[in-house]
C-alpha positions, 0 to 999 in steps of 0.5 A: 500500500502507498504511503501518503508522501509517496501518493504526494510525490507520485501527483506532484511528480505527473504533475511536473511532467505534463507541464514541460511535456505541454509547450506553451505557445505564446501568441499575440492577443491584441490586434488583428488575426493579420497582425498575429500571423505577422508577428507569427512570421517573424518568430519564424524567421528567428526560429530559422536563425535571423540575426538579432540585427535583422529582427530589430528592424521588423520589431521596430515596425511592427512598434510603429504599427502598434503605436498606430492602432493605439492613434486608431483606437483613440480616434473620435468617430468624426475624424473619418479621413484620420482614420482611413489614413491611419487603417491604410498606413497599418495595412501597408506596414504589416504588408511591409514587415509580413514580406520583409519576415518571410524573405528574412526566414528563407534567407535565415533558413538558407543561411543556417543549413549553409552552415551546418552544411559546412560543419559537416563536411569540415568533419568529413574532411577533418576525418579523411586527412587524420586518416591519410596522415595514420595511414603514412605515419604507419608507412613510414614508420614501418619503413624506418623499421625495415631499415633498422633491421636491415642495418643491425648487425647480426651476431652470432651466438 
């Protein structure tokens, strides 16, 4: 029969694991479903391997686009040309960093299987050179062998 601190351990343990065996998506609620599947993409695009310098322009961006939403919000309903200025600026800048963020994750993405690419092959090359260098050391180290018994002097006994 289980004890009461093993029954504890027992939950607290199934506990634990379901946490970290869950992953936990963060994802946007504010904004508008277009403004998600933007910030989607630039995760993406880090998630491939976009430097932090390519990132900090997108984020920039997708600031100033929230910054118009709030302006949007804020808005009176009489300043109608106001607001279709402001939707007109918020759609073209999610256009903007949307197509900015799937160049920069094909880029990214590119750019990181160029580099695994490359370690693997220094691997395969570092590998074929340690065995041409064994395989001469062994040459020439049995050669030197040869030599020495060649060169000893046989005495009789």
């Amino acid at each position: 029969m289980m004890k009461s601190y093993e029954t504890c351990l027992l939950i607290t343990l199934a506990v634990v694991v379901s946490i970290f065996a869950h992953s936990v998506q963060v994802t946007a609620q504010f904004g508008s479903p277009q403004l998600n599947s933007v910030i989607k993409d630039v995760r993406k695009a880090e998630h491939e391997g976009a430097r932090p310098q390519e990132l900090k322009e997108l984020v920039n961006k997708l600031n100033s686009e929230i910054e118009l939403e709030d302006q949007l919000n804020n808005l009176t309903l009489q300043e109608s040309i106001r607001r279709a200025q402001l939707l007109t600026e918020i759609n073209s800048t999610l256009m903007d960093v949307d197509a900015e963020a799937i160049q920069l994750q094909l880029t990214a993405s590119q750019r990181t299987y160029v580099n695994h690419m490359v370690a693997y092959l220094s691997g395969v090359v570092g590998a074929i050179a340690v065995t041409i260098i064994f395989h001469f050391s062994l040459l020439i180290r049995e050669k030197h062998r040869i030599k020495r018994a060649l060169h000893s002097k046989i005495v009789p006994t």
